[in-house]
MITORLUM-142232 format. One line per 4 residues: number of its first residue (from 1); for each residue y negated, z, x negated of C-alpha. Coordinates in pm, 1 decimal. Each point is the difference from the previous one (the first is absolute). Layout:
// residues N
NUM> Y Z X | ...
***
This chain:
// residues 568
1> 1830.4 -1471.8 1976.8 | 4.1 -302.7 -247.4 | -122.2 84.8 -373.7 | -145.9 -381.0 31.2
5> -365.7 10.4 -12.4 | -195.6 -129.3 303.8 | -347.3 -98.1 -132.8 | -141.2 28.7 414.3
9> 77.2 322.2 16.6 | -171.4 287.4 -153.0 | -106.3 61.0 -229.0 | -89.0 -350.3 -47.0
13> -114.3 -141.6 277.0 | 5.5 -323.0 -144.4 | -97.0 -317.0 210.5 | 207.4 -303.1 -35.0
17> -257.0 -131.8 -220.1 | 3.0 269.4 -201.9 | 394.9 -54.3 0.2 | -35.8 -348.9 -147.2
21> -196.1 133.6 -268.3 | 274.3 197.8 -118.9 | 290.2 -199.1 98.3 | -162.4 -304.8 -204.2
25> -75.6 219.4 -246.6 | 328.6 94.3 -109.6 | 125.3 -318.8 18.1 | -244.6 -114.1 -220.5
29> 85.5 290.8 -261.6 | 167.5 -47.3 -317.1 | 312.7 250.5 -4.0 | -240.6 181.5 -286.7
33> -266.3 22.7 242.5 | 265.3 150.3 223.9 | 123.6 242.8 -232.1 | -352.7 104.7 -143.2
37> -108.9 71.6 369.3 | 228.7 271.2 1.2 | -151.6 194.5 -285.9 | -300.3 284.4 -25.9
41> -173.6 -26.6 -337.6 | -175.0 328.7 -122.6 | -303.8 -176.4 -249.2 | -178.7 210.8 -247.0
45> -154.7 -261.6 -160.4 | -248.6 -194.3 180.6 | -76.6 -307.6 -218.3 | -44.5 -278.9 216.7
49> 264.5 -188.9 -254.8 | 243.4 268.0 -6.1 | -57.0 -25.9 374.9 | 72.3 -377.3 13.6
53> 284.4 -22.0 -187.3 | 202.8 236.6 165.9 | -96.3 -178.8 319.9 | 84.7 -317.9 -112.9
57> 308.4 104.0 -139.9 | 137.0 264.4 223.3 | -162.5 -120.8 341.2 | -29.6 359.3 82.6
61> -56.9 113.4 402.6 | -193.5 316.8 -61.3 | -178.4 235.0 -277.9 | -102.8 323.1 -18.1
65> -231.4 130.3 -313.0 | 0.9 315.0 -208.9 | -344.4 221.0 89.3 | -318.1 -153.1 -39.4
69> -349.2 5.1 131.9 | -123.3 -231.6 268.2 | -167.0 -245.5 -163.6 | 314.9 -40.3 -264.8
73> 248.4 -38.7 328.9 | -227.4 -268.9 171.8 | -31.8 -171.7 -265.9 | 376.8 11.3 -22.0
77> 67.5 -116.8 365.4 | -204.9 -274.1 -77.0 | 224.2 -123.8 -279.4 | 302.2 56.9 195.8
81> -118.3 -220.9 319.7 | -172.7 -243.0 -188.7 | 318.9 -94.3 -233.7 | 245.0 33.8 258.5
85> 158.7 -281.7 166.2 | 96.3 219.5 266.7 | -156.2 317.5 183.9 | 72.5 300.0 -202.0
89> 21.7 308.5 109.3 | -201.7 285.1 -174.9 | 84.0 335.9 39.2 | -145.2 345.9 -69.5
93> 161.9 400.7 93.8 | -306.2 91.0 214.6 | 204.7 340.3 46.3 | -343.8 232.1 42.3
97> -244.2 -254.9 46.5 | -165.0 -291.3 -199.8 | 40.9 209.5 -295.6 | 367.6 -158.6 0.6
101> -186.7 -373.0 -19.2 | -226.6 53.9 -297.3 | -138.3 311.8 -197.7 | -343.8 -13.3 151.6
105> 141.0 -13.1 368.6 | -33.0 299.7 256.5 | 247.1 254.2 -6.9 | 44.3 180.1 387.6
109> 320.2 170.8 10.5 | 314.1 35.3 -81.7 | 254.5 18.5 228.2 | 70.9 350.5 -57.8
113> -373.5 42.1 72.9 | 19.4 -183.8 266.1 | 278.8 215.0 191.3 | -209.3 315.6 -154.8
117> -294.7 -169.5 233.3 | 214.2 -21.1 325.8 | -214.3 -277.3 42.5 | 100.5 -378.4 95.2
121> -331.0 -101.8 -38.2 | -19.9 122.9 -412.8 | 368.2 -190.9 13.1 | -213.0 -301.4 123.1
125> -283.5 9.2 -235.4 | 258.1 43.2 -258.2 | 123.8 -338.8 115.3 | -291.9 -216.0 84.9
129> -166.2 124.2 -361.9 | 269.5 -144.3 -158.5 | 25.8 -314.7 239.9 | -373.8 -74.1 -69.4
133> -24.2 121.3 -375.7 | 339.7 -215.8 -72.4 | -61.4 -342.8 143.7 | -419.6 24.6 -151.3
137> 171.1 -43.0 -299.8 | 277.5 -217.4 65.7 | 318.7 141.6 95.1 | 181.6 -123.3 318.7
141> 305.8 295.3 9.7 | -45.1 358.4 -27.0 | 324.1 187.3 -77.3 | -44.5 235.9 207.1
145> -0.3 274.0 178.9 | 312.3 175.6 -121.9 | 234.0 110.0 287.3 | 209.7 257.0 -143.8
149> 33.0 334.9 168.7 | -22.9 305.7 -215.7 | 298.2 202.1 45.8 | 87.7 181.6 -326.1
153> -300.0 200.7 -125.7 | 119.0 -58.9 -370.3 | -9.0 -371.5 25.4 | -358.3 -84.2 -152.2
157> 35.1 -383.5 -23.0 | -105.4 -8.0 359.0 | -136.9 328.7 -8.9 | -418.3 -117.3 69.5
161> 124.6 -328.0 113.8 | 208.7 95.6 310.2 | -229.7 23.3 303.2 | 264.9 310.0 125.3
165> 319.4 159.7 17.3 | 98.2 -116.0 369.4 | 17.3 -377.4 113.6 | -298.8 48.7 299.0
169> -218.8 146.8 -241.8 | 17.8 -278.9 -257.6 | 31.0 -261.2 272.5 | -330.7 111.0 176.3
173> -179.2 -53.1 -351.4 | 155.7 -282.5 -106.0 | -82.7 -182.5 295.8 | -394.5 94.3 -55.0
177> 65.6 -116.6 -342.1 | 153.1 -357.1 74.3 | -278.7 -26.2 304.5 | -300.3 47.7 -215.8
181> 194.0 -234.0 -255.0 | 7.5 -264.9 196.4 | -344.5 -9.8 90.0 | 13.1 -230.6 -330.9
185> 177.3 -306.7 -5.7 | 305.6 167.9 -235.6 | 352.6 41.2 0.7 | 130.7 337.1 129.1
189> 282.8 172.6 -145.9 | 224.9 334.2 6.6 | 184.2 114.1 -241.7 | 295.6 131.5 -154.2
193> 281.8 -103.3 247.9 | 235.3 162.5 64.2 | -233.8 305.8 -54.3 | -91.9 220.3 -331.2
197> -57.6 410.1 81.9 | 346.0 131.3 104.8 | 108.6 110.5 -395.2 | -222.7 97.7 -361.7
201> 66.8 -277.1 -194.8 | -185.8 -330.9 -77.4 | 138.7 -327.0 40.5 | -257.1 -100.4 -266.1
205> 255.8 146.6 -227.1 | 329.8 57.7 155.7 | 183.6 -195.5 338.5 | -188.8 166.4 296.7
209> 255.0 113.3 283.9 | -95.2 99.1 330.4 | 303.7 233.7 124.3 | -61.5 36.8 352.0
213> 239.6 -78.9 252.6 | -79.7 -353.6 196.0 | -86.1 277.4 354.6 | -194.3 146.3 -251.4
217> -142.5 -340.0 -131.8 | -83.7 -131.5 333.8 | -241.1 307.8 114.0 | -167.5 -25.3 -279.6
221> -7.2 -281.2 -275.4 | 146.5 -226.3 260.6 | -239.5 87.4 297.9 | -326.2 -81.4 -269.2
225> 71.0 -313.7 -100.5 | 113.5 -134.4 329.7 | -310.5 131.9 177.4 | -217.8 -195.1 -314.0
229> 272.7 -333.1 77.3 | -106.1 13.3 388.9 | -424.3 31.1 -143.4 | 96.8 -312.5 -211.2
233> -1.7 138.6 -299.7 | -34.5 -322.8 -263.0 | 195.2 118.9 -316.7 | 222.6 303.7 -75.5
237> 81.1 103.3 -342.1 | 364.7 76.9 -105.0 | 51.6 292.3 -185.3 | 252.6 29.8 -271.3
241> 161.2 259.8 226.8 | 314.1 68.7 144.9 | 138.6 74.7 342.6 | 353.6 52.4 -28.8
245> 76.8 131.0 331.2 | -115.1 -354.5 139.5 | 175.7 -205.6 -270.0 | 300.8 174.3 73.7
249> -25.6 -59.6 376.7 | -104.0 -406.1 -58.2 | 254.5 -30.1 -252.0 | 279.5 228.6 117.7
253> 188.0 -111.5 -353.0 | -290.8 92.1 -260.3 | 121.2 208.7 -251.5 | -239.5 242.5 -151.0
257> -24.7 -184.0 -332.4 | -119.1 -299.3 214.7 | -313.7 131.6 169.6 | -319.4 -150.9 -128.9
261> -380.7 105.4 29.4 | -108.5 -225.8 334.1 | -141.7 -267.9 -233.3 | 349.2 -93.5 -84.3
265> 176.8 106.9 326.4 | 18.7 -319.1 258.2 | 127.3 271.8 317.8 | -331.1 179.2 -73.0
269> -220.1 -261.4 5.9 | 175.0 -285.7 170.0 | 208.9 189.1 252.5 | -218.8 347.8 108.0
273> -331.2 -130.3 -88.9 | -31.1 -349.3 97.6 | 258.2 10.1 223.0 | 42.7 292.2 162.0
277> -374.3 92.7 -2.4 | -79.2 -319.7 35.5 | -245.3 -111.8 -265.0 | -122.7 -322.5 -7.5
281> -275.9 42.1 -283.6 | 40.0 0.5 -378.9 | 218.6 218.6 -192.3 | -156.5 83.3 -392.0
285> 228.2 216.9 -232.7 | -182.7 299.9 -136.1 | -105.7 -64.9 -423.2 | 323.5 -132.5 -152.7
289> -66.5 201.1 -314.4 | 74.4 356.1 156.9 | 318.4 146.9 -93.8 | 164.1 13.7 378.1
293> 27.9 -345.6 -46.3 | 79.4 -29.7 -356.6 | 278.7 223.8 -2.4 | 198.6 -194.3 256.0
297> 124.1 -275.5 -217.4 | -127.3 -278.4 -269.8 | -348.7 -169.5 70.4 | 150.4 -324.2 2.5
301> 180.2 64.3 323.0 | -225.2 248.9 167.8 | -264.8 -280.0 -33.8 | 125.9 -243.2 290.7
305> 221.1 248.2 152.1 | -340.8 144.8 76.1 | -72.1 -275.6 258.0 | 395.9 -77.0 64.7
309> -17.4 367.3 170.8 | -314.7 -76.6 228.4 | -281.7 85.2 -195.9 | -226.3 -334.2 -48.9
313> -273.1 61.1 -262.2 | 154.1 189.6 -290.2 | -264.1 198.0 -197.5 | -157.9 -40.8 -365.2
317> 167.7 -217.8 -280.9 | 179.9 219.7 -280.1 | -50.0 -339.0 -226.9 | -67.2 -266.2 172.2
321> 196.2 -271.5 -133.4 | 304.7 216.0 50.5 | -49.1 127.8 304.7 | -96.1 -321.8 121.2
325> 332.5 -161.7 -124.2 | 216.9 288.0 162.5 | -188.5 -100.7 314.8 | 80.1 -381.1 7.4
329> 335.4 39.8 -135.1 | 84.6 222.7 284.7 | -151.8 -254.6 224.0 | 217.9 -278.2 -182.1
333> 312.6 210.0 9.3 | 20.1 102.0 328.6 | -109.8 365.9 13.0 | -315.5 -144.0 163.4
337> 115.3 -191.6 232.8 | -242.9 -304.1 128.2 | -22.2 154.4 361.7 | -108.5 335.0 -137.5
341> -269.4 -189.7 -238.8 | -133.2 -194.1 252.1 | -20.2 294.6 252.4 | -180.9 241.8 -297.3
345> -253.4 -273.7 -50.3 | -56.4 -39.1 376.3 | -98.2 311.2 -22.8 | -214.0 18.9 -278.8
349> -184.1 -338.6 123.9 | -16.8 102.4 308.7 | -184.9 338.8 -55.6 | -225.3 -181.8 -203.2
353> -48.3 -210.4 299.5 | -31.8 284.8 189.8 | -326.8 107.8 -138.7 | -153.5 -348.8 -60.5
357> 63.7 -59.8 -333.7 | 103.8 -363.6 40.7 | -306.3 -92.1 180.7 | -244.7 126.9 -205.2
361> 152.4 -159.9 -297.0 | -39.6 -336.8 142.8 | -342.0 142.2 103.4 | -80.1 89.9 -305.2
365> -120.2 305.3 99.2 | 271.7 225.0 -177.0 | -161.1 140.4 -267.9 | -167.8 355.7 47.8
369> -370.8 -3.1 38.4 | -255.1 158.8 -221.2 | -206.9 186.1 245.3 | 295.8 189.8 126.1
373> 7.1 226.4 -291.0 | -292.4 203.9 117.3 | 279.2 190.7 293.0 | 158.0 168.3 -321.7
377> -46.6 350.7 -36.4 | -364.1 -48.2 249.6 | -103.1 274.7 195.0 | 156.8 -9.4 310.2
381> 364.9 36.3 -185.3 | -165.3 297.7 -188.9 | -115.8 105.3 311.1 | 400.1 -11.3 179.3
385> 109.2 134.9 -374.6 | -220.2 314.5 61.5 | 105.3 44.8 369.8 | 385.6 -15.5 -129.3
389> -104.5 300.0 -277.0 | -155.9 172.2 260.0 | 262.2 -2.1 227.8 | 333.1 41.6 -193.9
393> -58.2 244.0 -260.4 | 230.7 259.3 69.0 | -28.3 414.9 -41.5 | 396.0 55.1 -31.0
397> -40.1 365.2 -70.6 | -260.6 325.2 -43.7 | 228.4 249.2 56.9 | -232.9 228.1 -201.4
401> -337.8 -127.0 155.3 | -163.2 -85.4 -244.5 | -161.6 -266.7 90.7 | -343.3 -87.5 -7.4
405> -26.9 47.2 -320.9 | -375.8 -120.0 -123.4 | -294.8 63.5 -270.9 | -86.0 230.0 165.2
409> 266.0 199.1 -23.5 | 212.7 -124.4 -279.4 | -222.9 -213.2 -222.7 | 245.2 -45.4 -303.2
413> 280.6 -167.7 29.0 | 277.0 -46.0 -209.3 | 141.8 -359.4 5.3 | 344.2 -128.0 -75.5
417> 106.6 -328.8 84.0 | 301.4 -145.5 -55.7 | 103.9 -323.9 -64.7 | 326.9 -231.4 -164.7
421> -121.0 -289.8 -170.9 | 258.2 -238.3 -56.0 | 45.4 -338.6 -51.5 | 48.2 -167.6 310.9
425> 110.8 -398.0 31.1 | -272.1 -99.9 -50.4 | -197.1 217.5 -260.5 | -79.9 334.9 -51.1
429> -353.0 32.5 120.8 | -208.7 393.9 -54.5 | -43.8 192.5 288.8 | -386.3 117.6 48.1
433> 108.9 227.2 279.3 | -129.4 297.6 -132.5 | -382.5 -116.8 -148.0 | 20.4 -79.6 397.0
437> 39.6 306.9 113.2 | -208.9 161.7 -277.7 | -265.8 -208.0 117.8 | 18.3 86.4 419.1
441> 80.5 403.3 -66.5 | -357.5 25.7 -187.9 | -156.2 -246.3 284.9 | 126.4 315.8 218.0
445> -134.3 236.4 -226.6 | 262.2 120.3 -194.1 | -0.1 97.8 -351.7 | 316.2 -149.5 -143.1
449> 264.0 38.8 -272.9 | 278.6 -251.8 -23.3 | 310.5 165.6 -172.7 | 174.3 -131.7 -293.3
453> 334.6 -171.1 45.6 | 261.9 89.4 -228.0 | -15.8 350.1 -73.1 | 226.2 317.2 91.3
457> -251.5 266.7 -64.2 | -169.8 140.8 280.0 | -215.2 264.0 -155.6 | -127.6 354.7 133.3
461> 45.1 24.2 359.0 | -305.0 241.0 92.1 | -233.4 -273.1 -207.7 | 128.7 -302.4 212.3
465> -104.6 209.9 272.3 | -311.2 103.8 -76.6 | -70.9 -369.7 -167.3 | 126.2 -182.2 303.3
469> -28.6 40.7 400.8 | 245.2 -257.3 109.7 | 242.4 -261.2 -98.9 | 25.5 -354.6 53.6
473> 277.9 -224.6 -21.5 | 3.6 -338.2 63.1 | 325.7 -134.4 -25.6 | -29.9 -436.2 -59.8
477> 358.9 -63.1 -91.2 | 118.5 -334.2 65.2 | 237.2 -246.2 -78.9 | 212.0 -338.4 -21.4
481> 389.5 -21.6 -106.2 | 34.1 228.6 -275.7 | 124.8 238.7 216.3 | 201.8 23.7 273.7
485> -195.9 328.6 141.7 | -345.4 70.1 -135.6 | -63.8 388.1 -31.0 | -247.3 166.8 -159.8
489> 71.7 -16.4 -336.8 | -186.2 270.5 -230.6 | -167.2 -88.2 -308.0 | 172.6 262.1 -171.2
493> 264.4 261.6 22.2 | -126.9 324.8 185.4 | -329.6 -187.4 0.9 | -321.1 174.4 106.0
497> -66.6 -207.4 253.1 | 279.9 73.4 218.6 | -153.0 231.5 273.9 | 57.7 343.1 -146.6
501> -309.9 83.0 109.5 | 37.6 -13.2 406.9 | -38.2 375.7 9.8 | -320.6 26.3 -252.2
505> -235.8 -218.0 123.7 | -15.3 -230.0 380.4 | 235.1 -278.8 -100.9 | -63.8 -322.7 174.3
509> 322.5 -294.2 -62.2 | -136.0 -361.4 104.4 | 269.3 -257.3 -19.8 | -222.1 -372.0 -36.7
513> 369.3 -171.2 22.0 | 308.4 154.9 125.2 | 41.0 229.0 289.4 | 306.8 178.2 -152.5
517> -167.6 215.7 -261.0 | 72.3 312.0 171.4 | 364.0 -52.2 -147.8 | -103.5 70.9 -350.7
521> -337.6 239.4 70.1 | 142.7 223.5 259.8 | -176.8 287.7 -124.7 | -362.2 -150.0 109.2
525> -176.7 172.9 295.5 | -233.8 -309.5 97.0 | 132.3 -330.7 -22.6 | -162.5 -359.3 107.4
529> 113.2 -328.1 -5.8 | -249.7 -241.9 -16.8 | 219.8 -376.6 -69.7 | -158.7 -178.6 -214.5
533> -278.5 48.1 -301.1 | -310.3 -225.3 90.8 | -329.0 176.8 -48.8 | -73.6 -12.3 381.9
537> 321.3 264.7 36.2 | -100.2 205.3 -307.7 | -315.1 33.6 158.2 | 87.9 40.1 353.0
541> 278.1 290.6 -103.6 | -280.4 213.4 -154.3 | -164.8 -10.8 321.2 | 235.7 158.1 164.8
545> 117.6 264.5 -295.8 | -348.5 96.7 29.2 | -44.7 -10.8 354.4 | -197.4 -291.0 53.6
549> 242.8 -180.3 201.9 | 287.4 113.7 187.4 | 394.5 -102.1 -106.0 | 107.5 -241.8 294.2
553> 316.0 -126.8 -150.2 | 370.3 67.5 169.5 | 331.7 17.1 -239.0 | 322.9 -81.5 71.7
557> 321.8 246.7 -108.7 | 109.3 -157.3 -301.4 | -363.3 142.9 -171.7 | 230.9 390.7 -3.3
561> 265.3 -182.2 -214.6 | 294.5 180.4 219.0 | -103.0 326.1 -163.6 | -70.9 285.4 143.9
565> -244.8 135.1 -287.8 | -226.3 -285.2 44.8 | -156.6 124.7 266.3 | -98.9 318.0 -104.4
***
């Protein structure tokens, strides 16, 4: 198959009127406009000024924002249209829900949830929440839903992101996903080709490789993303990820030292994935500050080579008046050449063609509307949010049958939760995790006790007894490239609140993140995961430690960590 676009063909669909829009258009394009097409901006500031000028000077093709509510990120798409000469494309990570658009928007499930659910229609909620939430407030391209396939318990990047460890179970979700996404007029996307899961470490901070062998590939990786091709899947992402057992067959000569993350690897994306699997949509590299990407060579060159290899919208400006340089004088010197340009922005107009952008500029009918903000976070998405709870909470373990355990029963309740604030790329923001929880266990009827942090100490063991009928812990670590693996991480050595108390009182473990826990609390009798740390979850996984409600959630293998001991 020819890696030359074909705008008739999905996932375009274009008419030849539509054609002539972008044909005309890029002849009428300055080579800046060209080259500015090509680039993602990620805007923190949203001054309408700040917002022109960058516009006007580095005719960007698409933006995504740092978190904000929804009246902050409309307000924002209305800059970007309205000061754009051409279409932009705004984008959002709608990974859970419409909480991934804007801070007030509806989280359903994550995808980890989401497999926990064995449901496609809590995969499809997921999507059309986000679809609906998203373009209320703007945005026209979701980056979503992620594609990986879970294979390594320890990796945690993809760990609640990953919809499961086997390519049919994470292509029957995504599939709900993307078909409740595009009941909104949005741009569809999988991520991170060639495929994140198979090792431990992040490509947020190290070169991502994917070892398997290319029979290995195929069945799995391989098998996904053609499947989502065939759908007419709009955009895929490109990881900064290797696949050396397929560089090495494409380019029989490649030398070790010579493999590159897919971003920068032209028989990746070029040769398997646009040829071979023959995808005709547009290609965006993965955030082009991450360290898989980075650590292949010097920013000036990775910049074009970036789109030289296939990939034609390169992601978020380091500074902009460099990166923008490195960009046109790879176009000017060759590296770029003008058949690739032309082809990337084919691709880029065209999409935006594809989902009417064009028209309702000259409409004038572009800019989101008002009224549309009432969909965020209304009741029928709290309603699908609760049904997702409901469904995919999951009772890993009771060996000891202990559960229920209620007021009735076992009124006070010692409380740890743990937690690793950090400062994440954005800022470090406090987590109120536990005034939640303190809240919801005395709805139930508990009296409660929330343990200090810190200390070693664990006092008398006959008085924690007789103070005490069971223990809760409610684990809410989570985290963003500081780490390659995120663990639980105690607040102190031999700290209290590491479960030395399993055998005193009924210990119950709830995990509102990670499903992996078990790894580092393989002592605990009772474990839960619950995936995520919204109220309605809190809430809905008392229920069913008391008895309210029953556990209907399913795990996969990777929750007993390849231990033995964790299942005890």
């Amino acid at each position: 198959m020819s890696e030359k676009v074909n705008l008739k063909e999905k996932p375009y669909y274009l008419s030849d009127k539509d054609i002539e829009w972008v044909e005309e258009t890029i002849k009428n394009m300055t080579d800046e406009e060209k080259i500015g097409q090509l680039f993602f901006q990620l805007f923190f500031d949203f001054n309408e000024e700040n917002i022109k000028e960058k516009l006007g000077r580095y005719h960007l093709g698409g933006a995504r924002y740092h978190a904000a509510n929804s009246e902050d990120v409309f307000g924002f798409s209305e800059k970007l249209q309205k000061n754009s000469k051409i279409p932009m494309f705004i984008a959002c990570n709608c990974d859970n829900g419409g909480d991934g658009a804007c801070k007030d928007g509806t989280y359903i499930a994550t995808a980890a949830q989401c497999e926990a659910t064995d449901s496609e229609q809590v995969s499809y909620n997921a999507g059309l929440v986000s679809g609906k939430e998203a373009t209320a407030i703007g945005c026209n391209w979701n980056f979503d839903p992620c594609s990986d396939i879970v294979m390594n318990w320890r990796n945690t990047i993809v760990n609640t992101r990953s919809y499961g460890t086997n390519a049919d179970t994470v292509l029957k979700h995504i599939r709900s996903y993307v078909k409740g996404l595009r009941q909104s007029n949005i741009v569809s996307t999988i991520k991170h080709f060639p495929g994140d899961g198979t090792e431990e470490r992040d490509q947020h901070l190290v070169l991502g490789v994917n070892e398997l062998s290319i029979d290995e590939w195929d069945k799995t990786f391989g098998k996904v993303y053609k499947t989502m091709i065939d759908d007419g899947i709009m955009a895929i992402m490109a990881g900064h990820i290797a696949l050396p057992e397929y560089s090495k067959k494409l380019v029989p000569e490649i030398k070790y030292e010579e493999i590159m993350p897919a971003t920068l690897a032209p028989e990746l994306i070029t040769e398997l994935l646009k040829k071979q699997l023959n995808f005709n949509g547009l290609v965006i590299t993965d955030a082009s500050h991450m360290l898989g990407m980075t650590a292949a060579m010097r920013r000036k060159d990775y910049v074009p080579r970036a789109i030289q290899a296939g990939c034609d919208m390169f992601l978020f400006f380091n500074d902009m008046d460099e990166d923008f340089k490195y960009m046109m004088d790879g176009y000017k010197s060759g590296i770029i050449t003008e058949e690739r340009l032309i082809d990337a922005l084919r691709r880029i107009l065209g999409l935006k063609a594809a989902i009417g952008l064009h028209e309702k500029k000259k409409n004038n009918d572009l800019l989101p509307k008002k009224e549309n903000l009432s969909i965020i976070g209304c009741e029928e998405h709290k309603k699908m949010a609760a049904e997702a709870a409901d469904l995919g909470i999951t009772l890993v373990k009771n060996t000891l049958g202990e559960l229920p355990i209620n007021p009735e029963t076992h009124k006070r309740i010692k409380l740890y939760v743990l937690t690793n604030e950090e400062k994440s790329v954005y800022k470090a923001e406090k987590n109120t995790t536990a005034s939640v929880i303190i809240e919801e266990l005395e709805k139930a009827g508990f009296e409660v006790e929330l343990n200090e942090r810190g200390i070693r100490e664990k006092g008398k063991i006959e008085e924690y007894r007789k103070k005490y009928d069971a223990a809760f812990v409610f684990s809410d670590i989570r985290g963003y490239a500081v780490e390659n693996n995120y663990r639980i991480r105690w607040s102190c050595a031999m700290s209290n609140e590491i479960p030395w108390f399993v055998w005193e009182v009924p210990t119950v473990f709830v995990s509102l993140n990670y499903t992996t826990h078990l790894t580092d609390v393989p002592m605990v009798k009772t474990y839960i995961n619950a995936y995520n740390n919204t109220r309605e979850i809190i809430k809905q996984t008392i229920e069913k430690i008391t008895g309210k409600s029953d556990f209907k959630g399913k795990y996969n293998e990777n929750v007993w960590c390849n231990k033995w001991e964790t299942k005890r």
